[in-house]
BALOBA-1460 file (C-alpha; in Angstrom, 3 decimals):
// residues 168
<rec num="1" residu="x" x="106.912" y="120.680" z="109.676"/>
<rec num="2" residu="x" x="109.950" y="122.343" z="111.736"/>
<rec num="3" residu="x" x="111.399" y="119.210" z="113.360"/>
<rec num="4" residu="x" x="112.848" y="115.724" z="111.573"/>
<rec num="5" residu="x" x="110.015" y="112.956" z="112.788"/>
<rec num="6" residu="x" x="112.971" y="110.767" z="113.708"/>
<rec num="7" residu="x" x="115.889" y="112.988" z="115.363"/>
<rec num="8" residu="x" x="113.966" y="116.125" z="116.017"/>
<rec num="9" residu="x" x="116.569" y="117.730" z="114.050"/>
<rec num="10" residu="x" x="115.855" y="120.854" z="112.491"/>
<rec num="11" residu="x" x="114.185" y="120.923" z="108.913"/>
<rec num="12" residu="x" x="116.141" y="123.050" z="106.321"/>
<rec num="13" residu="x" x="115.279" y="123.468" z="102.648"/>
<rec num="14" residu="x" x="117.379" y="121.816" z="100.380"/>
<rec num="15" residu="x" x="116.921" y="121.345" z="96.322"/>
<rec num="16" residu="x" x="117.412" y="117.691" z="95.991"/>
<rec num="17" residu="x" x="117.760" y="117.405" z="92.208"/>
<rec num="18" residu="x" x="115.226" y="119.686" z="90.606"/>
<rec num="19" residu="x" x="112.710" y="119.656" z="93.656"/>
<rec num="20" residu="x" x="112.889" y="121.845" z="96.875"/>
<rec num="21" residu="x" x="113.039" y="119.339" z="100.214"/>
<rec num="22" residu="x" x="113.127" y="119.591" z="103.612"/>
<rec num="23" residu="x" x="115.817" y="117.787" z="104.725"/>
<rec num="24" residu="x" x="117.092" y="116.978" z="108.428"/>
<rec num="25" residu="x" x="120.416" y="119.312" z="109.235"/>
<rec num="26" residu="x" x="121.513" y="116.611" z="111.756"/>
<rec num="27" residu="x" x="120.941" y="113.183" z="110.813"/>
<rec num="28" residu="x" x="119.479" y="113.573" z="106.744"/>
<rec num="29" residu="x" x="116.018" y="112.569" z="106.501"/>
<rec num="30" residu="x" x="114.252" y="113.500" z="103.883"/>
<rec num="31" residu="x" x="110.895" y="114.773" z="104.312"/>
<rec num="32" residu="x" x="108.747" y="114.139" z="101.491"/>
<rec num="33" residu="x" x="104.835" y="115.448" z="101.284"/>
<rec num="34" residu="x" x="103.346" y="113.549" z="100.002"/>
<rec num="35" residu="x" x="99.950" y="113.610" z="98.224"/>
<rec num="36" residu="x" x="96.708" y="111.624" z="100.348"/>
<rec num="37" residu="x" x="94.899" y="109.134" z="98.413"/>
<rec num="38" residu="x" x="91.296" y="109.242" z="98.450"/>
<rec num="39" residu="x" x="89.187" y="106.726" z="96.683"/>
<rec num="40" residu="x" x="85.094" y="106.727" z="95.369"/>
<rec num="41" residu="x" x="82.637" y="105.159" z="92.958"/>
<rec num="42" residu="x" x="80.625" y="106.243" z="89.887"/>
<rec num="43" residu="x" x="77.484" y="104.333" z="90.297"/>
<rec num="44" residu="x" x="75.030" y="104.562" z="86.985"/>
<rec num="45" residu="x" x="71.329" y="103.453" z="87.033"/>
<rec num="46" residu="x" x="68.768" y="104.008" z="84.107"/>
<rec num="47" residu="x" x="71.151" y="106.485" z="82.509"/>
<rec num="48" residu="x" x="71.778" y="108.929" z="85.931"/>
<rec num="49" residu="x" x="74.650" y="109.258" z="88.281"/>
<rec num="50" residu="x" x="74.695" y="109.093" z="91.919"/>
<rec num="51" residu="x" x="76.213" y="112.102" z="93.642"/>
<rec num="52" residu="x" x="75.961" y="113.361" z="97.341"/>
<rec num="53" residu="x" x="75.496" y="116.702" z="98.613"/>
<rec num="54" residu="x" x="78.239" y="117.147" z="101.064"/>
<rec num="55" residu="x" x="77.568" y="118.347" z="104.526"/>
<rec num="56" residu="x" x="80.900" y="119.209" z="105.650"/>
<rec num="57" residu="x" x="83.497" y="121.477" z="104.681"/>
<rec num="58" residu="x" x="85.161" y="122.521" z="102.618"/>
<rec num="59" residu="x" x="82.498" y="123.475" z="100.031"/>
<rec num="60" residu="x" x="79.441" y="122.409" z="102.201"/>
<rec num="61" residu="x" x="76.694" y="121.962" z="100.139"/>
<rec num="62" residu="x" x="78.377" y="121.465" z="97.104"/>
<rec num="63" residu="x" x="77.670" y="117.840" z="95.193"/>
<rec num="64" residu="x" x="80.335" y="115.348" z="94.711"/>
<rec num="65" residu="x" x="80.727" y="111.817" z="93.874"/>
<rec num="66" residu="x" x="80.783" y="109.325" z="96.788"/>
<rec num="67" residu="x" x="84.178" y="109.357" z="97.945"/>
<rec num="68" residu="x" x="86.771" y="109.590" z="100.772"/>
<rec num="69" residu="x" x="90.279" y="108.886" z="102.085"/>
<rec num="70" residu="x" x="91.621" y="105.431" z="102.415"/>
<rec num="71" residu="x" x="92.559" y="104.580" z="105.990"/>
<rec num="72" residu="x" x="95.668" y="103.232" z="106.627"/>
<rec num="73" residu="x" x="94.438" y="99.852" z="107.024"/>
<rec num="74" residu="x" x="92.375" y="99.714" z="104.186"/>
<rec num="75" residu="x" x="92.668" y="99.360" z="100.176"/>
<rec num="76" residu="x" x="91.412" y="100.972" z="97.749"/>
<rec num="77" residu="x" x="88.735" y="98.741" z="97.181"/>
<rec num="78" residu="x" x="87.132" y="98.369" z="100.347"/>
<rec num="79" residu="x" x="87.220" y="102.080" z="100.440"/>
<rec num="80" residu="x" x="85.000" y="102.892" z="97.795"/>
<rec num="81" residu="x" x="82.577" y="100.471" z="99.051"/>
<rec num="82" residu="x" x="83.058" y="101.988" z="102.745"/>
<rec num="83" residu="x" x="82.421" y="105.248" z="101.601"/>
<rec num="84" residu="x" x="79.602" y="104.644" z="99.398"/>
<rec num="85" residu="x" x="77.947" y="103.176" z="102.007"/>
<rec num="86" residu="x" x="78.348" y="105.593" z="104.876"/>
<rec num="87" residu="x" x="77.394" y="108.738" z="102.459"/>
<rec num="88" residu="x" x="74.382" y="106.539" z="100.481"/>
<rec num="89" residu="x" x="73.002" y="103.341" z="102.640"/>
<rec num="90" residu="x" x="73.753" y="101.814" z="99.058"/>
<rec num="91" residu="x" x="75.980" y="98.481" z="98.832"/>
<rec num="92" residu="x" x="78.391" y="98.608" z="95.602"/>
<rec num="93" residu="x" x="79.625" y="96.295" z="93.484"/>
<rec num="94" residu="x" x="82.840" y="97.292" z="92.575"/>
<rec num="95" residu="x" x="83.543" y="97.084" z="88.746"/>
<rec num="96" residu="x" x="87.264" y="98.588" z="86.795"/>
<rec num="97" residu="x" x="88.544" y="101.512" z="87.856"/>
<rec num="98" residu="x" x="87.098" y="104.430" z="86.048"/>
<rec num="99" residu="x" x="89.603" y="106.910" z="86.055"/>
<rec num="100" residu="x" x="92.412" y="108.014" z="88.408"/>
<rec num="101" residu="x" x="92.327" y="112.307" z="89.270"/>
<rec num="102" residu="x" x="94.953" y="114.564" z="90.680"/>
<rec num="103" residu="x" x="93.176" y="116.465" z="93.882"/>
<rec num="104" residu="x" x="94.537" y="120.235" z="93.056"/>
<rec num="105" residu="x" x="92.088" y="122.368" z="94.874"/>
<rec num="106" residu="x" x="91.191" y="121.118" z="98.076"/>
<rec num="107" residu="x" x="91.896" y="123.306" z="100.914"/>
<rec num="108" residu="x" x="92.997" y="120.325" z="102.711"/>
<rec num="109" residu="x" x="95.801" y="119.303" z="100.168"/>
<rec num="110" residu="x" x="96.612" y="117.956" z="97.216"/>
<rec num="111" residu="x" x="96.051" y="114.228" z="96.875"/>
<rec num="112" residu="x" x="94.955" y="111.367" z="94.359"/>
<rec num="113" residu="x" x="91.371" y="110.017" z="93.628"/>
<rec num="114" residu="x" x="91.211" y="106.883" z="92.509"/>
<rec num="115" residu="x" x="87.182" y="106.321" z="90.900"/>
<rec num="116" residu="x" x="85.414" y="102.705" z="90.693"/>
<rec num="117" residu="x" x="82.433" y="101.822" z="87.988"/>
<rec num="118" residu="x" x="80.277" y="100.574" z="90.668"/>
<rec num="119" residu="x" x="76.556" y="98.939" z="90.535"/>
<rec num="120" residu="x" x="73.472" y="98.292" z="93.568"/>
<rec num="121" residu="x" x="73.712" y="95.328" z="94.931"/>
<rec num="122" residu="x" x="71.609" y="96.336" z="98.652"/>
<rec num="123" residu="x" x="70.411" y="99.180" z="100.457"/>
<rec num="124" residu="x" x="68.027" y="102.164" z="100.317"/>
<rec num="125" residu="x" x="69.292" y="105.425" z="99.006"/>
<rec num="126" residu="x" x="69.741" y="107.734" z="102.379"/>
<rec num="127" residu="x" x="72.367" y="110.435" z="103.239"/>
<rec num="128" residu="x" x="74.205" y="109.450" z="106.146"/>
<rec num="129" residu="x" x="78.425" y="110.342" z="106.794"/>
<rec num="130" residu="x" x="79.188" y="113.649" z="105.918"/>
<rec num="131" residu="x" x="76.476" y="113.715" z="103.144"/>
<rec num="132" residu="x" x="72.912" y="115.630" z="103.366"/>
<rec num="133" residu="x" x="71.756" y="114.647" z="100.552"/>
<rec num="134" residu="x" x="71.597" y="111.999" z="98.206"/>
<rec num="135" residu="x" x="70.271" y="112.406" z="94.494"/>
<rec num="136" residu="x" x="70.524" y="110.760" z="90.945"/>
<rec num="137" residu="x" x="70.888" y="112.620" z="87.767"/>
<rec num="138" residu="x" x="70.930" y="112.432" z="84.081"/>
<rec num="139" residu="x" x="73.783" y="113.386" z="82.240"/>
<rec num="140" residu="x" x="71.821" y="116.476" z="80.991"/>
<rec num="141" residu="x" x="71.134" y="117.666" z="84.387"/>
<rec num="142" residu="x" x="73.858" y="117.772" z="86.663"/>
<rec num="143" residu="x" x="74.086" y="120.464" z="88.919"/>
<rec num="144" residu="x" x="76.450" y="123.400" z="88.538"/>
<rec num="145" residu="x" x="77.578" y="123.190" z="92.053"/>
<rec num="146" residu="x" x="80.004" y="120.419" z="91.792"/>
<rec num="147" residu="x" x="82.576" y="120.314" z="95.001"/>
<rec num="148" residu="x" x="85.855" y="119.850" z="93.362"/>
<rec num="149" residu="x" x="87.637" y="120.098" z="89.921"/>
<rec num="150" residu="x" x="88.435" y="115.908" z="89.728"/>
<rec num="151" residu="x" x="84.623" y="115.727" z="90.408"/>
<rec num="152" residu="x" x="83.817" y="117.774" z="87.624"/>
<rec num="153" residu="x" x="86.344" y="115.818" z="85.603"/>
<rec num="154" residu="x" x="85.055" y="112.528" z="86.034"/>
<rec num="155" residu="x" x="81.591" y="113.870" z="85.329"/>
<rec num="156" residu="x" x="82.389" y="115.189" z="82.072"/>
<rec num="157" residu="x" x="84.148" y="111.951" z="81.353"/>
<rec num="158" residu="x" x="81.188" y="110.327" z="82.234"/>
<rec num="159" residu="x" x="79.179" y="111.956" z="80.133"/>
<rec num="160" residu="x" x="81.249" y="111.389" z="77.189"/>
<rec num="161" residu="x" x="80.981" y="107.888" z="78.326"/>
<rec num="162" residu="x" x="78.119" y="107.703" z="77.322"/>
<rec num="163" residu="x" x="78.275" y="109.225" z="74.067"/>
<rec num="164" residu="x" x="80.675" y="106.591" z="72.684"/>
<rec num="165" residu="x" x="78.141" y="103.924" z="74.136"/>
<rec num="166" residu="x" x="75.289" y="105.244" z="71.940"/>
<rec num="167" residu="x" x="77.877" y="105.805" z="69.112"/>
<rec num="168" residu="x" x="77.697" y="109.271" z="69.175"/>
């Protein structure tokens, strides 16, 4: 960004407190980046996770949990279930939120996922979205080519998951 979004004013950097900003040199504005909020669902059945195979970059081919970012007109909520449904054919039930992730290493930029417990309440299993394929595994089996670090985070949180449910 070069040019204040309200003036057209030239951006300069300025350390606002302990942060580096861009700041407009004619009328003030601080420009902030800020992070995009995504948000997805962990959805369990007979002891296996749902993930997608993504068919899109970055990482094509790569597994992730169902997931997206939230339009502007939607929450969180509706979201997950929006997403799920485009990348599964699965309705959700939306549950508490699992976990929330900081998005560090997408190409795209950094962001904030916010993961559902979700459970089946309609649909047939069927990649559709940006998703070309559609799998479930068990917690012993997940594939090594997981998309993104937060992924791979909530997974392993899963999986512990379900170690203090057995009383392991």
């Amino acid at each position: 960004m070069r040019y204040c979004p309200h003036c057209a004013g030239d951006l300069v950097e300025k350390v606002l407190g302990d942060q580096s900003r861009l700041v407009c040199s004619r009328c003030g504005y601080v420009f902030y980046i800020n992070p995009k909020v995504a948000a997805g669902v962990l959805v369990e059945q007979d002891g296996h996770i749902l993930l997608v195979r993504r068919d899109i970059p970055p990482r094509r081919s790569s597994w992730n949990l169902p997931s997206g970012h939230i339009e502007y007109d939607e929450s969180a909520q509706e979201t997950a279930v929006r997403e799920c449904k485009e990348e599964t054919g699965l309705e959700v039930e939306l549950g508490d939120v699992f976990n929330v992730y900081a998005i560090r290493d997408d190409p795209r930029g950094n962001g904030i996922l916010i993961i559902f417990r979700a459970k089946i309440c309609g649909g047939l299993p069927r990649p559709g979205g940006d998703a070309q394929e559609v799998a479930f595994f068990p917690a012993t089996a997940l594939p090594e080519d997981i998309a993104f670090d937060h992924h791979r985070h909530a997974l392993r949180e899963w999986r512990a998951s379900l170690g203090d449910q057995h009383g392991r």
